[in-house]
C-alpha positions in Angstrom: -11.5 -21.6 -23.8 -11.2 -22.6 -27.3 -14.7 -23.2 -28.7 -16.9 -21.7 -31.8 -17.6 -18.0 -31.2 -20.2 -16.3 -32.8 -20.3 -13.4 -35.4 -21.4 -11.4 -32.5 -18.4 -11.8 -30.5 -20.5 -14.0 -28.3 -19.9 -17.6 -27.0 -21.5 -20.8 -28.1 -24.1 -22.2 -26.2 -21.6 -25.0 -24.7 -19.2 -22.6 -23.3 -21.8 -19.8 -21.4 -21.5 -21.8 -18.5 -17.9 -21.5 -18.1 -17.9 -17.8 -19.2 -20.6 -16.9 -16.6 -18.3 -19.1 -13.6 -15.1 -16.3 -15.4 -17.4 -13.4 -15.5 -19.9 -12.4 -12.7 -21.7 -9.0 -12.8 -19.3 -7.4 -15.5 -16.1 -8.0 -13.3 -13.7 -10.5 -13.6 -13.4 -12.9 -10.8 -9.9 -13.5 -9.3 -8.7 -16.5 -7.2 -8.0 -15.5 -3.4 -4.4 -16.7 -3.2 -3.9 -14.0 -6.1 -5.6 -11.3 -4.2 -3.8 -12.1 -1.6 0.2 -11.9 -3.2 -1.4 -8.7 -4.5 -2.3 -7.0 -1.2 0.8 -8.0 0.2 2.8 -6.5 -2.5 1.2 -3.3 -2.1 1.9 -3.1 1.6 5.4 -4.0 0.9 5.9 -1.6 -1.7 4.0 1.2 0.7 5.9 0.5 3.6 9.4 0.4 1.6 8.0 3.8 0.2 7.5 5.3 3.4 9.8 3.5 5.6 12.0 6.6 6.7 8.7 8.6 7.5 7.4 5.3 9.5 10.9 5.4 11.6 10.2 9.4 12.3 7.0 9.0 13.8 8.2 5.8 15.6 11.2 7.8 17.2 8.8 10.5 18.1 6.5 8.3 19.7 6.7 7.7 24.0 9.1 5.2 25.0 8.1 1.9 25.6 7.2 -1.7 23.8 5.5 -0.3 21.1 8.0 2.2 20.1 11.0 -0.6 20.8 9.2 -3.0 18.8 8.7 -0.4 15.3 12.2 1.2 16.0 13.5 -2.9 15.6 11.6 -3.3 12.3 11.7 0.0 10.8 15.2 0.9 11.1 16.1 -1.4 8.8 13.4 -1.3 6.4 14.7 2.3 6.4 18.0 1.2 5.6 17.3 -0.7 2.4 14.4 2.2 1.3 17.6 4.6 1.8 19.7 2.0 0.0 17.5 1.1 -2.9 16.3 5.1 -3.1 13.0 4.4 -2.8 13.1 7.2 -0.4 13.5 9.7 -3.0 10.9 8.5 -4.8 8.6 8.7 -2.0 9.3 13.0 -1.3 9.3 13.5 -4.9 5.3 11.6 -4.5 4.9 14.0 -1.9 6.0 17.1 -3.5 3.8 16.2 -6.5 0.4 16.2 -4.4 1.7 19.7 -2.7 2.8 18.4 1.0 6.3 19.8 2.2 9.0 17.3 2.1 10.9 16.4 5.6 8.6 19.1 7.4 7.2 18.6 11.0 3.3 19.6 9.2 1.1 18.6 12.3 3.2 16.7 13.9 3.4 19.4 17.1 0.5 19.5 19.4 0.7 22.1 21.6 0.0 21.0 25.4 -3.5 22.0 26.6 -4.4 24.6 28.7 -5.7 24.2 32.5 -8.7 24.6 33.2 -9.5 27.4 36.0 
C-alpha cells in the first residue's frame, strides 16, 4: 500500500477500494489458513497445558475404547508437559484464579439413593 495519503490520515481516492477489501466493519480481515494455524496453536498449547489433568480424568474414567484410546494419547502428551514443565505452569494458572491444585474438587459423585 504505498500511495498518497492525506493530511487527514486518510487514503487517496485510488486506494479506498483496497482499504475497504483490508478493513470491513472496523475489524481487520484475516485469511482462513491463518485462522486456522492460530486455532490449532491454541489447542496445542491448552492441551500441553493441561495434559496431566486430561490423563487424570482419562484414568478415572470406565474402562473401555474411549478410555484406552485418551490413555494412548495422553500419556505421552503428559510426558513431554512434565518434561518441558508446562505442568507447573498450568497449577500455578490455577492457583492464580483460586481453584486447589492436584485436588479431587467435584470429581466424587456420590451414588444415588433408591428409591422406596
Amino acid at each position: 500500500m504505498s500511495g498518497s495519503w492525506g493530511p487527514d490520515g486518510t487514503a487517496s481516492a485510488a486506494e479506498a477500494p483496497e482499504l475497504a477489501a483490508k478493513v470491513l466493519y472496523g475489524r481487520r480481515l484475516m485469511p482462513a489458513g491463518r485462522v486456522l494455524v492460530v486455532l490449532l496453536v491454541a489447542l496445542l498449547t491448552w492441551t500441553l497445558l493441561y495434559a496431566p489433568a486430561l490423563k487424570r480424568a482419562a484414568e478415572a474414567s470406565p474402562i473401555g475404547t474411549r478410555r484406552t484410546l485418551s490413555l494412548a494419547i495422553l500419556r505421552p502428551l503428559a510426558a513431554v508437559s512434565d518434561w518441558i514443565g508446562l505442568d507447573q505452569l498450568a497449577d500455578t494458572i490455577e492457583r492464580a484464579v483460586g481453584h486447589e491444585v492436584g485436588g479431587t474438587e467435584g470429581a466424587f459423585v456420590p451414588p444415588p439413593e433408591d428409591i422406596p
